[in-house]
N, C-alpha and C positions, 0 to 999 in steps of 0.2 A: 038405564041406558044414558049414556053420553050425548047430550043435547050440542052435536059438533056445528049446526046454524050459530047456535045461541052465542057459543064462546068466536067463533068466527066474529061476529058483528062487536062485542066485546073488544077483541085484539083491534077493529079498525079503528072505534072511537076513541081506544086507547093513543092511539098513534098520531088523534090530531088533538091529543091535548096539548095545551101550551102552558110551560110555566109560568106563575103569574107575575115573576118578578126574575130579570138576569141578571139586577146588579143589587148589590146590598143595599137597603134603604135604610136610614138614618128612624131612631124614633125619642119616643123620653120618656124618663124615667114617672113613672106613677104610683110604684108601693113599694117600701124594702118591709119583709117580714123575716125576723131573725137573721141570719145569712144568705138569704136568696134577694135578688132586687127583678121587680117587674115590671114591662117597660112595654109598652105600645106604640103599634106602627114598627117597631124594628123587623127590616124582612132578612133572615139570615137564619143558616143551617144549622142543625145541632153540633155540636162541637166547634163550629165557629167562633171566633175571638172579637170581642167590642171593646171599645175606649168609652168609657162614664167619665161625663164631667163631676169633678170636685171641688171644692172650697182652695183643694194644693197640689189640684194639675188631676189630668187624665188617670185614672184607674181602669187595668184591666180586669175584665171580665169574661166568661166563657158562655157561650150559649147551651143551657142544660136541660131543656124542655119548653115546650107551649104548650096552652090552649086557648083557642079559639081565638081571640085580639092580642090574648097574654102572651110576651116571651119571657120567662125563667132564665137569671142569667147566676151564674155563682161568679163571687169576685176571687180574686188570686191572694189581695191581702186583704187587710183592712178594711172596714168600711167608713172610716174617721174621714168625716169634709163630704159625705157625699150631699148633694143639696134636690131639694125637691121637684120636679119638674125637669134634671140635669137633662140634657142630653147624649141619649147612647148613638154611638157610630162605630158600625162593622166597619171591620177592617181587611181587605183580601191576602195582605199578608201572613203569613205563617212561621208561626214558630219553629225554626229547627234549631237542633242539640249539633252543638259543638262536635260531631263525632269523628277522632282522629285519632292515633297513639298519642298526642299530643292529652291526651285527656290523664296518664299515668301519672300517679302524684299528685291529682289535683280534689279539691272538694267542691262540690257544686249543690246546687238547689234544687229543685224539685222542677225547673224548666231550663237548666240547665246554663243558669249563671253561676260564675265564680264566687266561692265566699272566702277564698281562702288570702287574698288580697293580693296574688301572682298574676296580675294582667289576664288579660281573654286568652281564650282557647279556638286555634283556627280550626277551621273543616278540614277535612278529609275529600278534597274536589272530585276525586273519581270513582267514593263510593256511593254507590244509588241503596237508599233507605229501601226496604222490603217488608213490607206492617201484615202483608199477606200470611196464615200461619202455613207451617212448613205441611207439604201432601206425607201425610203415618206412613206410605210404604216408601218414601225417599228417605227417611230417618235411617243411620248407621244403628247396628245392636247395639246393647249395651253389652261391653263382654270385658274390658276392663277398669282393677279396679285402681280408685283414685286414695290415695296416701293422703289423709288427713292431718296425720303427725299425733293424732289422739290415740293412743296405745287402746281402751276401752273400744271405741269405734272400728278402728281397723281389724281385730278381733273376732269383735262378736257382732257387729252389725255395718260388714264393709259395706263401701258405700263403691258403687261404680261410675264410672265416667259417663254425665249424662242424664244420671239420677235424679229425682226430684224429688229430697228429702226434708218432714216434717220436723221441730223441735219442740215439743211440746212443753212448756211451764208454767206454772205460775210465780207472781213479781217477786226479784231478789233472790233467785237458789242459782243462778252461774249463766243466766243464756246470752250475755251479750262476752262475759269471761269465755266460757268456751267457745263464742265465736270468734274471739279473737287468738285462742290456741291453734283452730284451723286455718285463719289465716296465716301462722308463722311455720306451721308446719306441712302444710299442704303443696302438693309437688306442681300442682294447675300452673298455667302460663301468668294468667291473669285471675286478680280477684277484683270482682265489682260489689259493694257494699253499701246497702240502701239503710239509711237509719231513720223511718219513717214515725211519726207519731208518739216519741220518748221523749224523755224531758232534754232540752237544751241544754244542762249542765253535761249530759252523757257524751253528746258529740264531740267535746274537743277532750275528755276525758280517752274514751275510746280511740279515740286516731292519737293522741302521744301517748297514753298509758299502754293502753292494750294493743294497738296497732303495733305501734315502734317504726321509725326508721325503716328500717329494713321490710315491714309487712306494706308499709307505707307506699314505697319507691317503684312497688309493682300492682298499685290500689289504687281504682276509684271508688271514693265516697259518695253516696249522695242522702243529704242529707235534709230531711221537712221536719220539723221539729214540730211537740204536741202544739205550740202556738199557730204554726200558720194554719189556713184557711181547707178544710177539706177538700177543694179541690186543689191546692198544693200537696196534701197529703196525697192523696189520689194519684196524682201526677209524678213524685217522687218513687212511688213503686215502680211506676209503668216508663220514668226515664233507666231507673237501674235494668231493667230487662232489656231495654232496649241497646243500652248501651252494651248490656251482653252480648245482646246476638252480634251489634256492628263487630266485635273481636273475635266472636267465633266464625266471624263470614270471611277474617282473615287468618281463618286456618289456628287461631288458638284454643287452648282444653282454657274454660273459665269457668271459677268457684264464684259462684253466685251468692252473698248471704243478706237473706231481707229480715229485716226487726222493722215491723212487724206485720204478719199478713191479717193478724188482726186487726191492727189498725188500718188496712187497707179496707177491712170489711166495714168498719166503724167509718168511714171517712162518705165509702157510698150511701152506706146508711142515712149518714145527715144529708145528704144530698136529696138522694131518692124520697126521704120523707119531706122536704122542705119545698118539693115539686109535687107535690099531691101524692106521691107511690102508697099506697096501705101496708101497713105490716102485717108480716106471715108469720115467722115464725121468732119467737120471743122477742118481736120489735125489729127484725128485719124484712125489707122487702124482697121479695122473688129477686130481681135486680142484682144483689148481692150475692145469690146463689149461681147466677149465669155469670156475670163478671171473675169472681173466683179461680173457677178453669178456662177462663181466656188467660187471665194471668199467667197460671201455674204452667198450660200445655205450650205456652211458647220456649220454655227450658226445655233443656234436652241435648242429643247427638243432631249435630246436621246433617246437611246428605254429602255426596263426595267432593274431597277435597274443602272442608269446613271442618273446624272443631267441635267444639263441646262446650255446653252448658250446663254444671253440677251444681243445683240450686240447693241452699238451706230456707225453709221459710219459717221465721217462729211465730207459733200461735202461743199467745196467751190463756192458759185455761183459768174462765175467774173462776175463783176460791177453789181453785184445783177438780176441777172437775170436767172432767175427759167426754163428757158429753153432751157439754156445751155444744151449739148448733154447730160456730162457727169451727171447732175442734172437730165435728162427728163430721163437718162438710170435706175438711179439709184433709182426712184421713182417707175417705174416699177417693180422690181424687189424687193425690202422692202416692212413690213408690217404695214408703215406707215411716217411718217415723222414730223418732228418738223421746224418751220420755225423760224429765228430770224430778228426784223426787225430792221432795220438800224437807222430807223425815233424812234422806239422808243429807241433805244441806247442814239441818238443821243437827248434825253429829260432827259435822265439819269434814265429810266425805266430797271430795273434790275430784273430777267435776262429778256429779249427782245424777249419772247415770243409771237408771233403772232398766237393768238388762233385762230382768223377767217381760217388762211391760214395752220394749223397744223389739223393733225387727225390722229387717230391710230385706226388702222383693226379691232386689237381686242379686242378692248375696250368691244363692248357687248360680248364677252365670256367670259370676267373676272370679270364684273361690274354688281351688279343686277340692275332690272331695276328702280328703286327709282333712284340712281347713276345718270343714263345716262337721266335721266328727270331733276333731279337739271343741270347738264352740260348743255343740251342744253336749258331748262330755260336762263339759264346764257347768253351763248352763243348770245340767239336773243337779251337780255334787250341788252348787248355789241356791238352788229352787230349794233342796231335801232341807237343808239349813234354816233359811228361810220362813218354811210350813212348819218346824219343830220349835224356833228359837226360844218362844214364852214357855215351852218346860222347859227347857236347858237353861235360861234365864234366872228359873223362880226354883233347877233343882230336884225340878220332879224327872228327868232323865236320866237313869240307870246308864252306866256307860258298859257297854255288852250285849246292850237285850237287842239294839240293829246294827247290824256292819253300816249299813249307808248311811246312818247317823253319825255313827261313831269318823267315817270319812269325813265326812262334812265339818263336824264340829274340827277335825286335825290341819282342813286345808284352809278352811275360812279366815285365818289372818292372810294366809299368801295371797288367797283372792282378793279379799278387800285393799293388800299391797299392791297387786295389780291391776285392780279395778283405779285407783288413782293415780294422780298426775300432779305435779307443779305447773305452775303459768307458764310458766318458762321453757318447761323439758319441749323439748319436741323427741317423738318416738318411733321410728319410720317403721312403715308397714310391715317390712321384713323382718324386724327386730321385733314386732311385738308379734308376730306368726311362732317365731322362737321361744319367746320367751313363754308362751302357751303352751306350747309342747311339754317343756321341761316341767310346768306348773304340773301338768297331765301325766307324767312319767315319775315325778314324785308322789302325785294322788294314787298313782297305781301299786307304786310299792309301796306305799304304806300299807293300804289297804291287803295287801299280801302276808303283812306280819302279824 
């Protein structure tokens, strides 16, 4: 039974607590251990921002945990010049991100500074930021699909408008190339592009090589590079979303692509462990598992009169392995996933698409069903192939003794023709629904002869 005295007197004492501090109080710095600095007497909330004295001016800091006297602060950069005893001082100010059309074409940071050396970027004075996430039954379906310009994708693992799609690899078989093939051929309004956690040579490589001009002029970048500070990292995912949604709340369909949501995971990791967190599981803590789908669930359809958010997230699988935590987490929680395989990189198959081990959710909402018959037609003549290769390979297959053999082995150059792509091609959705057909109508009459 419900003890309703008990909680009654509970709510009243509740109600003449007072908190024990209204304005921020200043404290000093007492221990930096690896990347955290810890500082007493500072009274100020978590995710609060302080200024640390240094050797060559003020350093920001964020407030990322207490206990007891201790505050836990992670800095933004560097920790060069800090000095002992320095002085930390909150600050009631608040950081806001540039958020404007005025943001297309530009590259920025992980808190949304310019780096691209084009002057500042003004606000947008009449849109009110919304950090709240959207209520599931205000969300529009997902029911159309979105033209990536990848002839493989559109195919056999369309992607719809709204989607939140996994890319899974490991380092060097195409996932920053193929993200920049979606960006040139992708029909969205807007693309926003976070390059979190990658080496600093990639960044301006990607925006003139792969970007182009042209992918450019309808792009934001934002970019944390593996050098800065985790919670730069950190903060460079969580501006790219953000800046999503500011463009989907003005009614545009926006291509989302983060590189990489592993290192989004890898970023709370050093945080969470450097504030006392315990690890769970292979060295991450709980923390990292509830953060995740905060991330991922604010992509998506808006409600009415708003657009769309079609997110790519890549995970890194190390040494190829798909069941790695932060891959099995993130599988979970996406509306599908794309796989790339190593073995076919490593043949010079472009891009390295593994259709057997890739699928997306919502293909049958946005595909009729002619569509998802040519696909999985496809799919088995591919699979049969496939599961037989090493005799056909080494010559122990009799050509005669299975018809679906014998198909396979006759279509498989056309597929592997149309399973690839140049950098360049872009292949609209419509054109590669076409060109499947015909693959499929040729599969058929041969097999007929």
């Amino acid at each position: 039974m419900v003890d309703s005295q008990r909680i009654s007197d509970r709510l009243k004492n509740s109600q003449k607590f007072i908190h024990p501090f209204k304005e921020p109080v200043a404290g000093r710095l007492v221990r930096v251990v690896g990347l955290t600095l810890e500082a007493v007497g500072v009274k100020a909330h978590i995710g609060s921002q302080c200024l640390v004295e240094t050797a060559h001016g003020d350093l920001l800091a964020e407030v990322v945990g207490f206990a007891q006297e201790i505050t836990y602060l992670m800095p933004e950069e560097s920790l060069r010049g800090v000095l002992p005893g320095a002085r930390v001082l909150p600050i009631s100010a608040k950081m806001h991100l540039p958020l404007s059309m005025n943001l297309l074409g530009r590259v920025i940071n992980g808190i949304g500074k310019p780096l691209d050396g084009k002057g500042p970027i003004t606000n947008d004075d009449d849109y009110k930021l919304n950090t709240s996430p959207i209520n599931p039954l205000s969300r529009r379906a997902i029911t159309e699909p979105l033209d990536v310009g990848v002839r493989s994708i559109n195919s056999f693992i369309t992607v719809g408008k709204g989607q939140r799609m996994g890319l899974f690899a490991g380092s060097g078989v195409g996932k920053s190339v193929l993200m920049g093939m979606m960006t040139r051929g992708t029909t969205a309004d807007v693309i926003v592009v976070g390059l979190v956690g990658e080496r600093g040579r990639e960044v301006k490589e990607f925006i003139e090589e792969i970007l182009g001009e042209e992918g450019r002029a309808r792009s934001v970048v934002v970019a944390a590079p593996a050098d800065n500070s985790p919670l730069m990292r950190l903060k460079g995912c969580e501006t790219a979303v953000q800046i999503s949604e500011y463009f989907r709340d003005q009614g545009l369909d926006v291509l989302l692509l983060l590189d990489s949501l592993t290192r989004y995971a890898q970023a709370q990791r050093e945080i969470a462990l450097a504030v006392g967190e315990p690890p769970a599981t292979k060295g991450y803590p709980p923390s990292v598992f509830s953060k995740l789908p905060q991330l991922v669930e604010r992509a998506g359809n808006g409600g009415e009169g708003q657009g769309s958010i079609t997110a790519f997230y890549t995970v890194l699988t190390e040494g190829d392995d798909l069941q790695d935590p932060i891959a099995d987490a993130s599988r979970a929680i996406l509306d599908g996933h794309i796989v790339l395989s190593r073995e076919l990189a490593d043949a010079g198959h472009y891009p390295a698409i593994d259709i057997e081990g890739s699928i997306s959710r919502v293909m049958p909402m946005v595909t009729n069903v002619e569509h998802q018959q040519l696909a999985r037609q496809l799919k088995q003549i591919y699979s049969v192939y496939q599961q037989n290769k090493d005799l056909i390979a080494i010559g122990a297959y009799t050509k005669g003794n299975d018809p679906r053999i014998d198909q396979a082995i006759n279509v498989q150059p056309v597929i592997n023709f149309f399973l690839q792509q140049q950098i360049q091609e872009v292949i609209p959705f419509e054109q590669s629904v076409q060109q499947l057909q015909e693959i499929i109508a040729a599969a058929t009459a041969n097999a007929k002869r």
